[in-house]
C-alpha positions as a LaTeX table, in Angstrom:
\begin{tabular}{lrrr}
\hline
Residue & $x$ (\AA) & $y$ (\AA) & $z$ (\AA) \\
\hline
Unk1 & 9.63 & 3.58 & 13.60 \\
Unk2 & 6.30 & 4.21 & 15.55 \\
Unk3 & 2.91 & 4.77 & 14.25 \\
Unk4 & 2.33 & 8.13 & 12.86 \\
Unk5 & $-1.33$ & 9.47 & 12.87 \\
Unk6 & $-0.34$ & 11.60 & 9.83 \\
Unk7 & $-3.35$ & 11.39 & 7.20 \\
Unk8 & $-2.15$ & 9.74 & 3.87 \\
Unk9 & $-4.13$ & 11.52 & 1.72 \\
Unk10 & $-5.62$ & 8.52 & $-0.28$ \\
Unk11 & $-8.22$ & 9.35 & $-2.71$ \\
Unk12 & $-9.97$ & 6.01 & $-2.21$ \\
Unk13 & $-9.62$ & 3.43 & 0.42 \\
Unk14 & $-12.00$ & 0.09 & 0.54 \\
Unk15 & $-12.08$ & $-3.11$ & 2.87 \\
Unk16 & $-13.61$ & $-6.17$ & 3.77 \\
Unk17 & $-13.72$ & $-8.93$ & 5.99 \\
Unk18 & $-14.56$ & $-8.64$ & 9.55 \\
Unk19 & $-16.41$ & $-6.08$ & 10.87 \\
Unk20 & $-14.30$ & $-3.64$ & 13.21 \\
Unk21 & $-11.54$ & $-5.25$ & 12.20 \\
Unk22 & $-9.53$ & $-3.77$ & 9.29 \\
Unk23 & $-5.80$ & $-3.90$ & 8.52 \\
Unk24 & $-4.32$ & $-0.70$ & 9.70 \\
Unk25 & $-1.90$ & 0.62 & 6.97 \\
Unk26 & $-0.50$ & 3.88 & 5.37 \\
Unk27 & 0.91 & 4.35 & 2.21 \\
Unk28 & 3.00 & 7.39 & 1.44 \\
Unk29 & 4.39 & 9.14 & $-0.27$ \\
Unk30 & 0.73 & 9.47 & $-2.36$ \\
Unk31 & 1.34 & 10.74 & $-5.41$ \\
Unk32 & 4.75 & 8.66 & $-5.30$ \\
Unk33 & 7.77 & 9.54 & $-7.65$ \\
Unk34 & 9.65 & 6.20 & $-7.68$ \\
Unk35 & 9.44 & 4.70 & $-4.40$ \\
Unk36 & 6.23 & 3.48 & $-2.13$ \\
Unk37 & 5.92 & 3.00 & 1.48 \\
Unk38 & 3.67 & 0.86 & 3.31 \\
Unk39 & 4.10 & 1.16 & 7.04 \\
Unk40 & 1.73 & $-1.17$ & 9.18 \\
Unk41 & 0.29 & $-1.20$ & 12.81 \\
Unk42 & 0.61 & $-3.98$ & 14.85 \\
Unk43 & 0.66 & $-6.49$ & 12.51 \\
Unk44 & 1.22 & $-10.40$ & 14.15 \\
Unk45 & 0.48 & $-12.05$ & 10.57 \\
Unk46 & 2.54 & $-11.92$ & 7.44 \\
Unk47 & 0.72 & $-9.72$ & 4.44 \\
Unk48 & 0.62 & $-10.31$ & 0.68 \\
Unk49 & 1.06 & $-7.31$ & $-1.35$ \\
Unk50 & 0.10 & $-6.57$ & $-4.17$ \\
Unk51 & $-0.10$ & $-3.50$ & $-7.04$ \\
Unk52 & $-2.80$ & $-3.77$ & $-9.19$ \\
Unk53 & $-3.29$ & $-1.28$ & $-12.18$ \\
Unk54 & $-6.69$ & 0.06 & $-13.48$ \\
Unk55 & $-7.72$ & $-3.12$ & $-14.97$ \\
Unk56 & $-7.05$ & $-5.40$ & $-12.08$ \\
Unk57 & $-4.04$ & $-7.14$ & $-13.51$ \\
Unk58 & $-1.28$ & $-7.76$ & $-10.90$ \\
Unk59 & 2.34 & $-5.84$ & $-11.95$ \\
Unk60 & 4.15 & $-6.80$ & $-8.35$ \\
Unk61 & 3.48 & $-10.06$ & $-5.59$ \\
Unk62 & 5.11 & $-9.62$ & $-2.33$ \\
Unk63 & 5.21 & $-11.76$ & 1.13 \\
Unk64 & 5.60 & $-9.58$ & 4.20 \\
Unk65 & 6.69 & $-11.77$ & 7.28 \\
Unk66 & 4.83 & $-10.92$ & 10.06 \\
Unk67 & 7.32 & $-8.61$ & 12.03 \\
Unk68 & 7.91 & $-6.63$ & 9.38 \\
Unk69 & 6.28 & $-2.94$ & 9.72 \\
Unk70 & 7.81 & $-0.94$ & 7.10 \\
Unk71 & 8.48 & $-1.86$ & 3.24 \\
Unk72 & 9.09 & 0.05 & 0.31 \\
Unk73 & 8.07 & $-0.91$ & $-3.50$ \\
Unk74 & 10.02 & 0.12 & $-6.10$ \\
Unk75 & 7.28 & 2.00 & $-8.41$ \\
Unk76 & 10.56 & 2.89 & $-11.22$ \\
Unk77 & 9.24 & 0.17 & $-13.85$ \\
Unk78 & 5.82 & 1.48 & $-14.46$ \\
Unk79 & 4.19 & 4.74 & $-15.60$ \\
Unk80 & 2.58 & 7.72 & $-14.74$ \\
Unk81 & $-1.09$ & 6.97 & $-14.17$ \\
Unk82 & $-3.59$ & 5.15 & $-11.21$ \\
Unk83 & $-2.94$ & 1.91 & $-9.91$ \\
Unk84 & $-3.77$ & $-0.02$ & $-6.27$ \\
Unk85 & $-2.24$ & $-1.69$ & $-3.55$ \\
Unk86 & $-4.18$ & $-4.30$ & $-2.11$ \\
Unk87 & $-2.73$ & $-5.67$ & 1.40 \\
Unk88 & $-4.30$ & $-9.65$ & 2.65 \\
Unk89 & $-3.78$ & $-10.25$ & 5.98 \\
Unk90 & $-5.69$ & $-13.74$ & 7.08 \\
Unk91 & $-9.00$ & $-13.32$ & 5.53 \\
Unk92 & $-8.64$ & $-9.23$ & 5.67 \\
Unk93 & $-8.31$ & $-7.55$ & 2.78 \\
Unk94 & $-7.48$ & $-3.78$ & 1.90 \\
Unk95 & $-7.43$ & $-1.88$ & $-1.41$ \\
Unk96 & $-5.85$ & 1.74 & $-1.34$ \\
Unk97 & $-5.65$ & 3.70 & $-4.38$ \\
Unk98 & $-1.84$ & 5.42 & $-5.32$ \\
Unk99 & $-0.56$ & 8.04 & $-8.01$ \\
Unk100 & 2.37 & 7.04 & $-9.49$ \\
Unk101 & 3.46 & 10.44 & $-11.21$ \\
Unk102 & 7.37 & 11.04 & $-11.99$ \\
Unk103 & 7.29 & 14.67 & $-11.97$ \\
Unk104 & 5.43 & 15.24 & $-8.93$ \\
Unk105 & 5.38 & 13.97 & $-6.00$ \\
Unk106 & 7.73 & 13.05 & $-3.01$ \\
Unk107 & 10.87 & 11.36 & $-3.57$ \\
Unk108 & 12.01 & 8.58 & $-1.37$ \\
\hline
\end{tabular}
């Protein structure tokens, strides 16, 4: 699937590492229902992935290899409320905030 310059609506949305060089991500559908996807642009290293909830704790690790471009994250386990995905790539990292909120939002 190709890049899409569709916005994604984040609330929040914080990097660092290098400047002028940050990991170019969306995440959609934001609020989510049950599922979460992360689609990337040109990405040539593999990502770690990780959802964080409000107090920083990790609820779900994931690996990316590096040709990957599209993943989805089953959201079913947790509930209703704020959490974060934070994407590493190298020493990039990303931190977009997500509603996870059963009875609305897109379905995927």
């Amino acid at each position: 699937m190709a890049w899409s310059n569709i916005p994604d609506n984040n609330v929040q949305s914080t990097s660092s590492g290098y400047m002028g060089q940050e990991i170019e991500f969306r995440v959609f559908p934001n609020p989510a229902k049950h599922n979460l996807i992360l689609e990337f642009k040109d990405r040539n290293e593999k990502a770690f992935i990780n959802l964080l909830n409000l107090d920083g704790n990790v609820l779900h690790e994931r690996i990316i290899p590096k040709m990957e471009q599209r993943v989805k994250i089953n959201l079913s386990d947790y509930q209703d409320g704020i959490y974060f995905i934070q994407v590493r790539i190298g020493e990039k990292i990303h931190t977009k905030k997500i509603i996870l909120s059963k009875g609305f939002g897109a379905t995927l």
